[in-house]
C-alpha positions as CSV (number, residue, x, y, z in Angstrom):
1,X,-52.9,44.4,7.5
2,X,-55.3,45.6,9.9
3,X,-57.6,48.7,8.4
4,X,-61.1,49.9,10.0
5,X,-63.4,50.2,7.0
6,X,-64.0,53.2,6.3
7,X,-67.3,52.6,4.4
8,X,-68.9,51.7,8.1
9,X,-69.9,54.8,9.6
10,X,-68.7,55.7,13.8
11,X,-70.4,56.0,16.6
12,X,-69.8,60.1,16.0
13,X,-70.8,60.5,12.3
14,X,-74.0,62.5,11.3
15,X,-76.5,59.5,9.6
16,X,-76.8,59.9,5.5
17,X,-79.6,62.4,5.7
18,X,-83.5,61.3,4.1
19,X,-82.6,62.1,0.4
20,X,-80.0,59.7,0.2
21,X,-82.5,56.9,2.5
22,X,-85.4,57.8,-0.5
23,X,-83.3,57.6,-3.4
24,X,-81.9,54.1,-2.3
25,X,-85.8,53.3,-1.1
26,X,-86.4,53.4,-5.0
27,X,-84.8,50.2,-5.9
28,X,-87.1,48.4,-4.0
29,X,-90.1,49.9,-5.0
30,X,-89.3,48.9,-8.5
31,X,-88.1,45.7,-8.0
32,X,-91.3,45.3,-6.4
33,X,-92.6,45.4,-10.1
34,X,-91.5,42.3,-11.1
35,X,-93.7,40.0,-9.8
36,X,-96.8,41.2,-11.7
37,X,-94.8,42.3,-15.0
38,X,-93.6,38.5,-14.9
39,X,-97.1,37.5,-14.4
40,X,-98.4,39.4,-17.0
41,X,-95.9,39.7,-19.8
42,X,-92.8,37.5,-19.5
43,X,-92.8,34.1,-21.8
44,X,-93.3,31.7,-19.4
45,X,-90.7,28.7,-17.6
46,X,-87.6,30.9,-18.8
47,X,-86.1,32.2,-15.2
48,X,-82.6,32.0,-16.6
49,X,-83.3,33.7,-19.5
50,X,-85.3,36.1,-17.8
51,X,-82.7,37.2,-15.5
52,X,-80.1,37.4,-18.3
53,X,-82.5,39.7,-20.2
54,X,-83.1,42.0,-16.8
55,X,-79.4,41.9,-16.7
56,X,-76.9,42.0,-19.7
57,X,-78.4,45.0,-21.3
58,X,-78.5,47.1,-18.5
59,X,-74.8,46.5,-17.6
60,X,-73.8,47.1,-21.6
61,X,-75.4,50.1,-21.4
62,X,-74.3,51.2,-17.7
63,X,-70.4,50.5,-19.6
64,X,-71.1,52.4,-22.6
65,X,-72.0,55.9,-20.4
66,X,-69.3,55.4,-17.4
67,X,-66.6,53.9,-19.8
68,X,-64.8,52.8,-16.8
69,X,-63.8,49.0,-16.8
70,X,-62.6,47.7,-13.3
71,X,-58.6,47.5,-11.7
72,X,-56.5,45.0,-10.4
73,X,-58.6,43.3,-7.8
74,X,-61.6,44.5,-8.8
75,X,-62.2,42.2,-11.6
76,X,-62.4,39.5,-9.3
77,X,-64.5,41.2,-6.9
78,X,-66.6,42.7,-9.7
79,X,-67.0,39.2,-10.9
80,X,-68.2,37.7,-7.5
81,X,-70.1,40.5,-6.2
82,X,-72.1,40.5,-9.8
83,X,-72.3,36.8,-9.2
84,X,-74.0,37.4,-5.8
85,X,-75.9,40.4,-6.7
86,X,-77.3,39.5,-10.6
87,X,-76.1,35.8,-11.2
88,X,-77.5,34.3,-8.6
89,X,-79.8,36.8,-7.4
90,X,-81.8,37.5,-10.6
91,X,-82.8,33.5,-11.7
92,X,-83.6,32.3,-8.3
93,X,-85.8,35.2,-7.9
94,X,-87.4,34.9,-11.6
95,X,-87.8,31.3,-10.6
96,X,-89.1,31.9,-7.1
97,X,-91.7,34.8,-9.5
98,X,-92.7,31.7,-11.3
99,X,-93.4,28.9,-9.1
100,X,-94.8,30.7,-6.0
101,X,-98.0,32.7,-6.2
102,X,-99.2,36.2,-5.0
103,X,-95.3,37.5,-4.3
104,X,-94.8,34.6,-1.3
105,X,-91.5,34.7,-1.8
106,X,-90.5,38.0,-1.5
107,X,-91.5,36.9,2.5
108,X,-87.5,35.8,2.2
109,X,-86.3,39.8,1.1
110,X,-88.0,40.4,4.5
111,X,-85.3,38.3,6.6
112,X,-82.7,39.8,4.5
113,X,-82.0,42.2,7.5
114,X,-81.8,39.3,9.9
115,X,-79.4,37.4,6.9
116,X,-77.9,41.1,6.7
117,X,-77.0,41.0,11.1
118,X,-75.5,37.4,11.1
119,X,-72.9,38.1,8.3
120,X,-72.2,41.8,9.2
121,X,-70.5,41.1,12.3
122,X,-67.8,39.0,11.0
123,X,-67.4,40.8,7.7
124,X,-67.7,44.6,8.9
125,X,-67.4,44.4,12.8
126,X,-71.0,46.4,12.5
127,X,-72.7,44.5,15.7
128,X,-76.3,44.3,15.5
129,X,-78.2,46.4,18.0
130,X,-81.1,44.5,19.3
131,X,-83.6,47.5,17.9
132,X,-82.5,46.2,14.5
133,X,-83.2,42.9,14.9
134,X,-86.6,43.4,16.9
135,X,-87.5,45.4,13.9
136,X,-86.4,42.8,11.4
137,X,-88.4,40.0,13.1
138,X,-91.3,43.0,12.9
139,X,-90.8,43.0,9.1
140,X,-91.0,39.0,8.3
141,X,-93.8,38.8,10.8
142,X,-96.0,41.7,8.4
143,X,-94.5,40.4,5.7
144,X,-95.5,37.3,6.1
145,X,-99.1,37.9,7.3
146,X,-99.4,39.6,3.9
147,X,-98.7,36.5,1.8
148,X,-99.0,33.7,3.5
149,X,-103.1,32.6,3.5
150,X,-104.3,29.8,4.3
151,X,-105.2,28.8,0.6
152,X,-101.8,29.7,-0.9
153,X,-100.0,26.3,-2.4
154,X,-96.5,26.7,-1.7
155,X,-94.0,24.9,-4.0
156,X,-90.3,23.6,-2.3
157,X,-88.5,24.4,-5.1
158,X,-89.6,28.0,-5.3
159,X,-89.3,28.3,-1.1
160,X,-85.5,27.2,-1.8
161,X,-85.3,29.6,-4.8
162,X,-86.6,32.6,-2.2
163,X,-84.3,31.9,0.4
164,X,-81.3,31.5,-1.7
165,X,-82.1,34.5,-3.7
166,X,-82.3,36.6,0.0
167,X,-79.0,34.8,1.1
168,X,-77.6,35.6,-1.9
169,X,-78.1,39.3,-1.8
170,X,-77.2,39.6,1.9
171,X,-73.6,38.6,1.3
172,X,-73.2,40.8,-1.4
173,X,-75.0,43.9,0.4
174,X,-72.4,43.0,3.0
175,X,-69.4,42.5,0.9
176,X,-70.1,45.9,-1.1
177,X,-69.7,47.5,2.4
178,X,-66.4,46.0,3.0
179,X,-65.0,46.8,0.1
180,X,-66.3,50.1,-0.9
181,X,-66.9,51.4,-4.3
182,X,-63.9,52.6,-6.1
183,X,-65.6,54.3,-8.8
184,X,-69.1,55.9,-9.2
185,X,-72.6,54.0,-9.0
186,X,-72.6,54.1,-13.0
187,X,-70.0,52.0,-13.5
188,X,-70.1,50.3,-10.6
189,X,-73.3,48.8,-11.4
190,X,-72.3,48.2,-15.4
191,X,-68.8,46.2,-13.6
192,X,-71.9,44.4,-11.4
193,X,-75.1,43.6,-14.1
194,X,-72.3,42.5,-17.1
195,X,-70.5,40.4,-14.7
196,X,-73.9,38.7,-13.7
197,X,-75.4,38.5,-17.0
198,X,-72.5,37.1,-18.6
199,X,-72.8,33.8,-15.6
200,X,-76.3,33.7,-16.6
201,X,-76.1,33.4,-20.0
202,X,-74.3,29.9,-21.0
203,X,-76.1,28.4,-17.7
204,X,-79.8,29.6,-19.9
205,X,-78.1,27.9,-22.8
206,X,-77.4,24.7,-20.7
207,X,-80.7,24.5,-19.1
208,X,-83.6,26.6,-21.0
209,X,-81.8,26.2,-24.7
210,X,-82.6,29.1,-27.1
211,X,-83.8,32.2,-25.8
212,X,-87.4,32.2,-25.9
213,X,-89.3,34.1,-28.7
214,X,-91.1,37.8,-27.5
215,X,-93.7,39.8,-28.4
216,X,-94.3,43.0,-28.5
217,X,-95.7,42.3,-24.5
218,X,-92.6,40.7,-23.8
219,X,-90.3,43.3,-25.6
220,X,-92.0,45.9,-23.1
221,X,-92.0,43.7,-19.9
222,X,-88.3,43.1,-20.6
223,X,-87.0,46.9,-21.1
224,X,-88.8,48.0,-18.0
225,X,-87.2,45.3,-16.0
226,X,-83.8,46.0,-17.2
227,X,-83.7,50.2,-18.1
228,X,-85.7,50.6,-14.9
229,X,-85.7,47.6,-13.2
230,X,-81.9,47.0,-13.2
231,X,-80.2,50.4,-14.4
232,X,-81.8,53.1,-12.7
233,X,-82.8,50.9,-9.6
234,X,-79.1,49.6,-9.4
235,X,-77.3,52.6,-10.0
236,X,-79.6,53.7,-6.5
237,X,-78.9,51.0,-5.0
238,X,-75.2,50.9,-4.6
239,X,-75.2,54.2,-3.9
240,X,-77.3,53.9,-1.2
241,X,-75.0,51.0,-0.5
242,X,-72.4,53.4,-0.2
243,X,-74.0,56.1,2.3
244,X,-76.4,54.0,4.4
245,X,-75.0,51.7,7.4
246,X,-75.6,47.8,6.2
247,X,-78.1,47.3,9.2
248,X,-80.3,49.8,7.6
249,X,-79.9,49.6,4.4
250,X,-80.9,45.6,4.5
251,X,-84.3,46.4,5.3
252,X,-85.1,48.5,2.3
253,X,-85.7,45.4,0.0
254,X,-88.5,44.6,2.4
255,X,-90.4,47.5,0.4
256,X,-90.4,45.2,-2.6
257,X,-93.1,42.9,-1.3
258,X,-95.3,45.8,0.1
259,X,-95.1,46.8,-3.9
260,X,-96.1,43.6,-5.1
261,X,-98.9,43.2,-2.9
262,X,-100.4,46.8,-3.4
263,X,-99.7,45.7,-7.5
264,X,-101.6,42.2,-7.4
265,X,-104.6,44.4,-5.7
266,X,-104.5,47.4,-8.0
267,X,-103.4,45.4,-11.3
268,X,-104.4,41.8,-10.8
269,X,-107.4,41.7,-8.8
270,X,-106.0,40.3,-5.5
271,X,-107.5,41.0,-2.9
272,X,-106.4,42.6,0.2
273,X,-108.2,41.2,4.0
274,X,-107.7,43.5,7.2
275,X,-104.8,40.7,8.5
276,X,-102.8,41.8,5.2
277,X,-103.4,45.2,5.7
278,X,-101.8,44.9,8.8
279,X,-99.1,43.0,8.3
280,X,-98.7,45.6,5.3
281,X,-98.2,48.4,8.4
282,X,-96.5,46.4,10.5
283,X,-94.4,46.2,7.8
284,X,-93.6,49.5,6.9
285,X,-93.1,50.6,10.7
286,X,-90.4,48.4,10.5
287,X,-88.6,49.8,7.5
288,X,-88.8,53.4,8.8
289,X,-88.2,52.3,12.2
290,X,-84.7,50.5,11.3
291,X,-83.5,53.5,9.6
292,X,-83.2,55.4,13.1
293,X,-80.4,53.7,15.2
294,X,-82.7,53.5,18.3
295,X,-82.3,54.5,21.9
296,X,-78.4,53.3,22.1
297,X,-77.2,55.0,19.2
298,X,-75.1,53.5,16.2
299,X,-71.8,51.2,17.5
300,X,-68.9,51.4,17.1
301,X,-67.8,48.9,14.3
302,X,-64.7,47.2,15.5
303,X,-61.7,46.6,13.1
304,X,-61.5,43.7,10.9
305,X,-58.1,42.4,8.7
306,X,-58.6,42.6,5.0
């Protein structure tokens, strides 16, 4: 059956207007949090557990208020996307939080655009403009002159962890656009959180044993992460999701490292040199930049079989 999708917007359509663009912009800006709250109150070496922790509670709690459990396909979709967007997402960034210093791996978050352009053409039939991508290769570059000095040791592992974590979360950005949201962000973020926890948890098990024993520190670091950090920021999120066009919604996340940064300087001392303070505005042109469609205008998605 061949449908246009009717979560990509036309050529015609009035864009979301700036409310809905700085509502979703608030997801990032709190994940940007977890670097330094993993720093400075998380039990150490426990990424699976960690992300379970983010995870679980948020999604029982996101079930409990929406009471809404998902239909038909949906479970399977609920279970994949939840895979793509917690599971997966959530460990290999805990483990990327642990291994690799000053927020280097949020660098990766900053190609999800680009990630976001190569899959969005055969998933949505939303073709790339080339102001997009200019801007996303604007956004690794600050990015990346924000983190990357020439002191920083850089672990493999926690490189691979990065990437895979932004790869991760650009095929579910993409794959929430092609198949909508059939209920409201509530529940559409409990179906998403539960589904990852749940993957996460007998993998912790399997790997990590036990979960690890928390203080009062940890008790803290833990509910921000998952009552703000997961519940709030995902019910945003795929809201957002659900109103913004996937080329400009990908470059929100690239706000997350601009929070980290600005939270190592202000919270753990880091400091800041005039190259990262550039890269931090070269960076931030680009995220407002990409939310305009640029001189062409927005194009026409073509229609894809589902």
């Amino acid at each position: 059956m061949t449908v246009t999708q009717a979560v990509t917007r036309p050529a015609t359509q009035t864009p979301p207007g700036a409310s809905v663009t700085l509502a979703t912009a608030v997801a990032p800006v709190v994940w940007g949090t977890t670097y330094v709250v993993t720093t400075l109150f998380l039990p150490e070496d426990h990424p699976l557990w960690s992300g379970a922790l983010r995870a679980l509670p948020a999604g029982l709690i996101a079930l409990a208020i929406s009471r809404r459990l998902p239909q038909g396909l949906w479970w399977g979709r609920a279970l994949l996307l939840g895979t793509l967007n917690i599971g997966a997402f959530f460990p290999l960034l805990f483990l990327a939080a642990y291994l690799l210093p000053g927020g280097v791996a949020a660098i990766f978050g900053a190609a999800g655009p680009l990630f976001v352009a190569v899959l969005a053409f055969p998933l949505l039939g939303e073709r790339a403009t080339r102001w997009r991508l200019g801007w996303g290769v604007v956004a690794v570059a600050g990015v990346a002159l924000m983190v990357l000095l020439p002191e920083t040791a850089l672990s493999a592992t926690g490189l691979l962890a990065g990437l895979a974590s932004a790869l991760a979360m650009a095929l579910g950005t993409v794959l929430s656009k092609r198949w909508g949201r059939p209920v409201g962000p509530m529940s559409y973020a409990g179906w998403q959180l539960t589904a990852g926890g749940l993957v996460i948890v007998p993998l912790a098990v399997l790997v990590e044993g036990p979960p690890p024993q928390l203080d009062a520190a940890a008790i803290g670091g833990y509910a921000w992460l998952s009552l703000i950090g997961a519940l709030l920021a995902y019910v945003l999120w795929f809201r957002g999701v659900g109103h913004l066009p996937a080329g400009a919604v990908a470059f929100l996340p690239v706000i997350s490292p601009l929070v980290a940064a600005l939270l190592g300087w202000l919270v753990l001392g880091e400091s800041l040199t005039p190259v990262q303070l550039g890269g931090f505005t070269l960076a931030l042109i680009a995220v407002s930049s990409a939310q305009r469609p640029g001189p062409m205008g927005l194009r026409k998605p073509r229609e894809v079989t589902s």
